[in-house]
N, C-alpha and C positions, 0 to 999 in steps of 0.2 A: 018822633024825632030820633029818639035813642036806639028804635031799630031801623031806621035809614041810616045814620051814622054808620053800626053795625055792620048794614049789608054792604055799604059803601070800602068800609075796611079790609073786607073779607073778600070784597072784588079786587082792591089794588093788593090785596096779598097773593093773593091767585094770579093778576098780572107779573108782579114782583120774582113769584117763581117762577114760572113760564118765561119769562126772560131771562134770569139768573141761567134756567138751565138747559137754555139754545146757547145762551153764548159760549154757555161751559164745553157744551157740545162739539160747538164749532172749533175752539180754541185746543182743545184734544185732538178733536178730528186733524186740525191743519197741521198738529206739531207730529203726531203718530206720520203721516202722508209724507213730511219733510224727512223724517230719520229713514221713512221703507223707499223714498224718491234714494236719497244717498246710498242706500246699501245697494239699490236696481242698477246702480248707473254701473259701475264696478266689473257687476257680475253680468251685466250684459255686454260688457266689453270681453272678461273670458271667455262667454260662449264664440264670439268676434273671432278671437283669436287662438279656439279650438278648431275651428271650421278652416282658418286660412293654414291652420300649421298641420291639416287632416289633407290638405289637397295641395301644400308647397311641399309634404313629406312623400309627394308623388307626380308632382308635376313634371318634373324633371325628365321621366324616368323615357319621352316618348322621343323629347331632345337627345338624350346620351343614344337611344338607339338608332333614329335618323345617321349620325356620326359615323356608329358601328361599322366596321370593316365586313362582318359576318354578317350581318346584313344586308348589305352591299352587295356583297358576295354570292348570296344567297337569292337576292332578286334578279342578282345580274344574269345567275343559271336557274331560270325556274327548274327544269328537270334534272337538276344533280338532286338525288333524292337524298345523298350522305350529307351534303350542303345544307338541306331542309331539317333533317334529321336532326344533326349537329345544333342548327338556331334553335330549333324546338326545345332541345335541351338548357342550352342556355336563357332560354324564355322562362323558362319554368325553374330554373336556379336565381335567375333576378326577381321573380314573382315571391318568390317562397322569402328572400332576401329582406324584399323590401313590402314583405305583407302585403299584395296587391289583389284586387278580385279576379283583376283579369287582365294579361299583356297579350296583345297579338299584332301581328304584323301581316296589313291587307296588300295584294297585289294590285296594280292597276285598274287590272277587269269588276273590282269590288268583294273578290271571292278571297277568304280568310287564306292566307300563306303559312303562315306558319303561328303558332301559339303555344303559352304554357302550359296547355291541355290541351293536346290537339283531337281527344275522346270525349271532349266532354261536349254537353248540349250548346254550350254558348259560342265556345274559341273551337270548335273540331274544325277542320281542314276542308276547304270546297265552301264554307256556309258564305249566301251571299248577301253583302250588306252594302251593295251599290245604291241605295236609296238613303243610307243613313247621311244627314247634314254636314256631318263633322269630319266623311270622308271626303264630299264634295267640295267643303270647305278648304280641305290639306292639299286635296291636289291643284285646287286650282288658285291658294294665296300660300302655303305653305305650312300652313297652321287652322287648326279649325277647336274648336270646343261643342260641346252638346248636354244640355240637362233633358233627360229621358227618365220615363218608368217603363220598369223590369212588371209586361203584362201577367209573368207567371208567379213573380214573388212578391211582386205589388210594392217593389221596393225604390225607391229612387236615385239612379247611379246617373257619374257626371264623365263624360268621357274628355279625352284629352288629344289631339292629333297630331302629329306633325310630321310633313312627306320627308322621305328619303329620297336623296340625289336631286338633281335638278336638269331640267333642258335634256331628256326625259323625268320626269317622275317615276324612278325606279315601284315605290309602294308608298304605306302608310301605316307611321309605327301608333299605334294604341293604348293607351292606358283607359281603365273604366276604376272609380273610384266610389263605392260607397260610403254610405254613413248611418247603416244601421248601430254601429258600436258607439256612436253619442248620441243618438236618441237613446239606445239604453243605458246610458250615464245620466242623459237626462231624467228618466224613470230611475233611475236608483237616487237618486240624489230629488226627488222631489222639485223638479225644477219646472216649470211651466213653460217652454219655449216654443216657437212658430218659426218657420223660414220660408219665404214666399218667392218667389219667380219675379222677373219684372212685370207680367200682368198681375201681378198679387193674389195668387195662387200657392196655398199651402204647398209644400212636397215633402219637410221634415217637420215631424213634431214630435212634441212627448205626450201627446194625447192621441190616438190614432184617428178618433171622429170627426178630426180637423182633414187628416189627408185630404188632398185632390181637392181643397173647396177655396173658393175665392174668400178671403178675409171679409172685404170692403165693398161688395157691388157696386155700391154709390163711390167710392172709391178710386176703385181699381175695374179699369174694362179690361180685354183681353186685347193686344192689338193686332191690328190685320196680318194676318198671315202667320199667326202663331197656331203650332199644332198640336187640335185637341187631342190627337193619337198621341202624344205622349204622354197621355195620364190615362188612368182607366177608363172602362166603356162604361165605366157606374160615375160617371161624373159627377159629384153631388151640388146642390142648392150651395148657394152662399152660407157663410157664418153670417146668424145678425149677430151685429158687431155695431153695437151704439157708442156714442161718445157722449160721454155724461159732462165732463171738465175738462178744461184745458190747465196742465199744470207745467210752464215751459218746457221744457225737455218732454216731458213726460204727461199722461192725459188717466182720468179715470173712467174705461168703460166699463158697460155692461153686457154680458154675455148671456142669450136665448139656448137654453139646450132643451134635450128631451125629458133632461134628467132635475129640470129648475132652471132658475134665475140665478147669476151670478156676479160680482163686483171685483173686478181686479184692478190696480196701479196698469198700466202701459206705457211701456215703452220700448221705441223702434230703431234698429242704427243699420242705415247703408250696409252693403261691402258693395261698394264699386267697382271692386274688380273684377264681379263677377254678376254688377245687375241686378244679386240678391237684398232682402232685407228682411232683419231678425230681430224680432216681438217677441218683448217677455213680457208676460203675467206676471204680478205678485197680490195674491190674495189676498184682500183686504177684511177678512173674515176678526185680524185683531184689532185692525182700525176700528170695525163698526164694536167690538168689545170696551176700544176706548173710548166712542163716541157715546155709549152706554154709560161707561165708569164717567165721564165728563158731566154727563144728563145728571146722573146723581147729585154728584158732586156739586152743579152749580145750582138744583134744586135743593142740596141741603144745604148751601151759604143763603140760599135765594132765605130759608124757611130760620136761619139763624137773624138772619135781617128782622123779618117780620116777628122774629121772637124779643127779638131787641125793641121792635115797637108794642108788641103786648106789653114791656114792661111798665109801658106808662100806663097802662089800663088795669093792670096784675100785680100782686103783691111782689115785695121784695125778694120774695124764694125763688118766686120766677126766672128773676132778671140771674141771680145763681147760675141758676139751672143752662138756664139760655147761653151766660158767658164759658160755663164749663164745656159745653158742646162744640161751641166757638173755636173757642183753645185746642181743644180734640181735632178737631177739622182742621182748622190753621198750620197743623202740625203733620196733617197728613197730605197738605198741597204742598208745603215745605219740605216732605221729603222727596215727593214725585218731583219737584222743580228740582231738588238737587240732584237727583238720579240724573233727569234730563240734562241737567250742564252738563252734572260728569259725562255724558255718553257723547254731547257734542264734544267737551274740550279732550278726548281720547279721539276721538274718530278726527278733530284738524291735527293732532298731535302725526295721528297715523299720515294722516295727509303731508305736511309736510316733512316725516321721515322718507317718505316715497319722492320727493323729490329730490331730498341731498341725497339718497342713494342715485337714485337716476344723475344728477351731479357727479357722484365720484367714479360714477362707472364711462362718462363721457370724460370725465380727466384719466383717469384710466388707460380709457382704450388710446386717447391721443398721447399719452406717455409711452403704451407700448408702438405707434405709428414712429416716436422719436426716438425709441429703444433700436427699432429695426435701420433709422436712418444711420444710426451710428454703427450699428454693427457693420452696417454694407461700409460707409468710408470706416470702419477699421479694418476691414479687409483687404480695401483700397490703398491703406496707406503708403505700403512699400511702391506701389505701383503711382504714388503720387510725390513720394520723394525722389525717387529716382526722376520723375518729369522736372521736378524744379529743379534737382540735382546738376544736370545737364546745362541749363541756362546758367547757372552759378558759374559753373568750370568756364562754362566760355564767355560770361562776363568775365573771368579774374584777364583768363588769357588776352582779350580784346584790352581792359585793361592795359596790361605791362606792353603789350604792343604801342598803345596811344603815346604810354610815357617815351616810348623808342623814337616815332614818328614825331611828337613834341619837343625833343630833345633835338632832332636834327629841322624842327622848320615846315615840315612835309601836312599842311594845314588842311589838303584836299582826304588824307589818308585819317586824319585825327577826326575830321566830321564824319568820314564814311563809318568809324571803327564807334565814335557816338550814336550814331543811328543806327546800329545794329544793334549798342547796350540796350539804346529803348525802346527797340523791338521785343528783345529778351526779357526787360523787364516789364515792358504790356502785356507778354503770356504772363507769366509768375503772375498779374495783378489778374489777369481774367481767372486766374485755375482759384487761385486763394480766395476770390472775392467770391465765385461761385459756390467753392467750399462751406465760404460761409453762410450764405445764404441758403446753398445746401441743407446744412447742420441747425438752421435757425428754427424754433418747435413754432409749429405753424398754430393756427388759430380755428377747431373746426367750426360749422357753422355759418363761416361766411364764403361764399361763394364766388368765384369771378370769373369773368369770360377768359380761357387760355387758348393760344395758339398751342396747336399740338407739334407743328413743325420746330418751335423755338424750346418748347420741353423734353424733345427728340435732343437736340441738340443740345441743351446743358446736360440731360442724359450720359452723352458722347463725351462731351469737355470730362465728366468725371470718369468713365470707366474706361478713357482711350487711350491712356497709360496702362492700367492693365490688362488691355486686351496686346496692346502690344509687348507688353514682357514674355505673354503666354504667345506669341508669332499665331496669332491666330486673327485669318480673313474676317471682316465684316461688309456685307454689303447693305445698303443701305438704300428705301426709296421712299421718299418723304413728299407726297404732294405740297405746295404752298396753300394756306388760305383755310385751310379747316380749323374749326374749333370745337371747342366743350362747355360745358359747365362746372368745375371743381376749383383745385388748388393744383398752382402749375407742379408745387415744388414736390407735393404726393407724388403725382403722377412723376414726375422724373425720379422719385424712390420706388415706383413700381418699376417702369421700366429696367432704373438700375438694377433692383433685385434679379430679374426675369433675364437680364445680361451675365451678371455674375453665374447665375445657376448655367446656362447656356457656354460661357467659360470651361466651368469646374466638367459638364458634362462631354464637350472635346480632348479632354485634355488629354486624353491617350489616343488622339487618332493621328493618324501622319499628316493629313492637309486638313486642321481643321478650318471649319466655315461656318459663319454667321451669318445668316439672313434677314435683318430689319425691314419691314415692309408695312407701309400704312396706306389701305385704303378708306375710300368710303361710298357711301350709296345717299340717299338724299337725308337719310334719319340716322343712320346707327355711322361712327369712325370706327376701322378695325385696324387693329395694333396686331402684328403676326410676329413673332420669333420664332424663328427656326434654325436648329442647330443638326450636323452630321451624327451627332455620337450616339451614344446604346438606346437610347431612349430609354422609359418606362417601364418596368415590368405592369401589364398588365394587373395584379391582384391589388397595383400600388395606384392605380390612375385614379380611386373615390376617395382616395386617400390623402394625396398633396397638402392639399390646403387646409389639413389639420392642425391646430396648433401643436407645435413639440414634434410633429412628424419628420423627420429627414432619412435618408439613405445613406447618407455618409459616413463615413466615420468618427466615433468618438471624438470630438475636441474640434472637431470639423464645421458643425452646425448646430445650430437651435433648434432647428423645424420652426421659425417663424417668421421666415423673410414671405414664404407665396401664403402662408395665414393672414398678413401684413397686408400684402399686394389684395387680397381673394376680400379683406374687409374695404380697403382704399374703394376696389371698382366697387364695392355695393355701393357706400354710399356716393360715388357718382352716379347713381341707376344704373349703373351696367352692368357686364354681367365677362367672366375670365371663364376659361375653358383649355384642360390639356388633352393633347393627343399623337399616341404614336404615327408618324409617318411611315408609309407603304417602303417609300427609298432609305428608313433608315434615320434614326433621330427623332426629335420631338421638337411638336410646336405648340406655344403658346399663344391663345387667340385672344384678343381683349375688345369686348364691342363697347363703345359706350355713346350715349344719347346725341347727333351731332348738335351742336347751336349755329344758329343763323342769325349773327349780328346786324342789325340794320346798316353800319355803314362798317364794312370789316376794316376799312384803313384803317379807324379810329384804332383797332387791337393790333394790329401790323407790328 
């Protein structure tokens, strides 16, 4: 009986532990998983946003030459060879500029025109690339893109297109953008990252045995019509790539190599704006260390339990012994749990300091949006007292007139000289009230449908006094009927800005002239100014819309009314553009997204 008892005890001690130290296991395991999930999420959004700031620090570059006069120029006379000459050079001074792999500029026929290395293997002159997508693409929608691998350096570059001229298609200006310099940042810095194609195809990594290989077969298919000539002729086998757990956001797989078996945290985030999506690893090589330290751990509480019941069967020294171990243990989960608060209540702390920053940098930027309204009406002022100045004087005189005509009787002359006071005083109430509304600090974030025609025109109510001080023309052509998505009263602080500058820029000519001009096509409204005077120096045109940038003279300007304007159109999605004109002067282009209200009376 005494040894059944025995064997019995010895059995629930042995279960006792084995449970004490899965759970322990578990409970390490999930809390290690939550703190490496929080740190992943962070830093897969930097890789995010090295990628987009690695291909918007060149996206640009195929638009500004499309634009180009020298290029223009230069397609317009294929054989002026001092014409080609000329671009070449200037291809290779924006390359160099703007750190790029490769800028060139294709002719119609698909045969390279001109480039910043017109010697070298890739951009030399004559090389034909009328099969490439992304030529195909530009000439016949305007714009094209391309992800390809480079067959000789095995590297994976992203091209960018967009035609020059239109109704012909003079050419097609090119950028090619790699990223071998953040895979080796990802290599220097230890980082595990993947970037996969829309059929879920490797092409960046920080491991190179991934290149060229489908992540997910079970996954990811390739879809019809995507070409395997753009990766190499060594196409490899898929990654297995198993999914162990599902942990919201984020999943734990396991990874098959040549080299072993592996366990990492995953997690994956879109970019849509280019179809891509980027996998990061985080090796769970500590977790499984604290799912170890957890094992112990709940097998030595498991073994302090079962010490605690020898003590009914074991002298008094035991149960000593057993409590002092106890105490010892207790003390060492009590400090790991306090570790772990500290490390949560620092990381929500961090958290929400990242949002009252993100907070004051949105008050901020809407302070200086209100900084810049006031500048423009203090500019305006003189030009807006003298408008009400005018209605004043000849209110007094209509005035002393009435008391004349009232004095003798004449009641047809007294009503006519009334109706004209309150015509006088209806401008003065439209110029002030707009003023004020003008001046009122808007609210960003919320959105509303605006008439573009009715923000043209409180535009005008404020700067059409002082366009008329300065005896300078404005023409104007304003379709009825279009809209946007912003804030009316922004948008009539861009325009006024982009008027004032257009002002200050006539002012030394003999007939100056203003050109207002708004079209649109079914998607984008364009907003044109154009003025007679010197235009831009060229070395100044990437320059405008820098904050604190101006040409003027001291005491003159800030440099932050087209910084102002240049922030307004982002966050309408659009997008502002300057450029000297052929006849002389400079125009400012503003595209931005049209809206198509269901019933447009309603916004009328």
């Amino acid at each position: 009986m005494q040894k059944r008892q025995t064997a019995a005890f010895v059995l629930l001690a042995l279960l006792l532990v084995l449970a004490g130290s899965f759970s322990a296991q578990r409970l390490w395991r999930e809390s290690g998983l939550r703190a490496l999930q929080a740190i992943n999420e962070p830093r897969i959004q930097v890789v995010a946003n090295v990628v987009r700031a690695e291909i918007s620090r060149q996206d640009h570059l195929p638009s500004v030459l499309s634009f180009d006069p020298d290029v223009q120029r230069a397609l317009a006379a294929p054989l002026d060879t001092a014409l080609r000459d000329k671009l070449n050079d200037k291809l290779a001074r924006v390359s160099r500029e703007a750190d790029t792999r490769a800028l060139y500029v294709i002719s119609p026929s698909g045969e390279i025109f001109a480039g910043d290395d017109p010697a070298g293997l890739d951009t030399r002159a004559g090389r034909d690339l009328s099969g490439r997508p992304y030529l195909r693409s530009a000439m016949e929608t305007g714009r094209g893109t391309f992800l390809g691998i480079d067959q000789a350096s095995n590297r994976a570059s992203y091209y960018i297109a967009r035609s020059v001229g239109s109704a012909p298609v003079l050419g097609v200006a090119v950028v090619r953008i790699e990223f071998d310099g953040i895979e080796a940042g990802w290599v220097r810095a230890g980082e595990r990252v993947l970037i996969t194609d829309a059929s879920g195809t490797v092409f960046l990594s920080s491991d190179p045995s991934f290149k060229y290989r489908q992540l997910d077969a079970a996954a990811h298919h390739r879809p019809e019509g995507t070409e395997r000539s753009a990766y190499p002729n060594r196409y490899k086998k898929p990654i297995d790539f198993e999914r162990v757990e599902s942990r919201g956001d984020g999943q734990v797989v396991r990874v098959r190599t040549p080299q072993g078996e592996h366990s990492y945290l995953y997690q994956a985030m879109p970019l849509e704006d280019y179809g891509w999506t980027i996998h990061r690893l985080s090796d769970l090589a500590t977790i499984e260390s604290d799912e170890r330290d957890g094992a112990i751990i709940g097998a030595a509480i498991s073994v302090i339990v079962v010490s605690a019941l020898l003590y009914l069967r074991q002298r008094h020294a035991a149960l000593v012994a057993a409590r002092k171990a106890s105490a010892e243990l207790s003390s060492i989960v009590a400090e790991r749990t306090r570790e772990l608060r500290e490390a949560n209540v620092a990381l929500r702390s961090e958290v929400e300091e990242r949002r009252r920053t993100e907070a004051r940098l949105r008050d901020t930027q809407n302070s200086l949006v209100q900084a810049g309204k006031l500048a423009a009406l203090g500019q305006m002022s003189a030009a807006i007292a003298h408008e009400i100045n005018q209605p004043l004087a000849a209110i007094r005189t209509f005035v002393a007139s009435t008391k004349v005509y009232s004095s003798r009787g004449d009641t047809s002359r007294v009503a006519g000289n009334l109706d004209l006071i309150n015509g006088l005083a209806e401008r003065m109430a439209n110029i002030t009230s707009h003023l004020k509304t003008f001046a009122r600090k808007s609210e960003p974030g919320r959105a509303e449908t605006l008439d573009v025609e009715r923000a043209v025109r409180g535009a005008m109510l404020l700067i059409e006094s002082q366009i008329g001080l300065s005896r300078t023309t404005i023409e104007t052509s304003v379709p009825h009927g279009l809209f946007i998505r912003g804030h009316t009263v922004q948008l009539e602080q861009v325009i006024v800005n982009l008027l004032q500058n257009a002002t200050h820029a006539v002012a030394g000519v003999a007939k100056p002239v203003i050109n207002l001009c708004v079209s649109a096509t079914n998607n984008v409204v364009s907003i044109k100014i154009a003025d007679n005077g010197g235009g831009i120096p060229r070395e100044h045109l990437d320059q405008i819309f820098d904050p604190f940038f101006t040409t003027k003279a001291i005491g003159k300007g800030l440099g932050l009314g087209l910084s102002i304007s240049y922030g307004i159109v982002r966050d309408f999605d659009g997008e502002i553009r300057a450029r000297n004109r052929e006849e002389g002067g400079t125009e400012m282009i503003i595209e931005l997204p049209r809206y198509h209200p269901e019933n447009a009376l309603l916004h009328a």
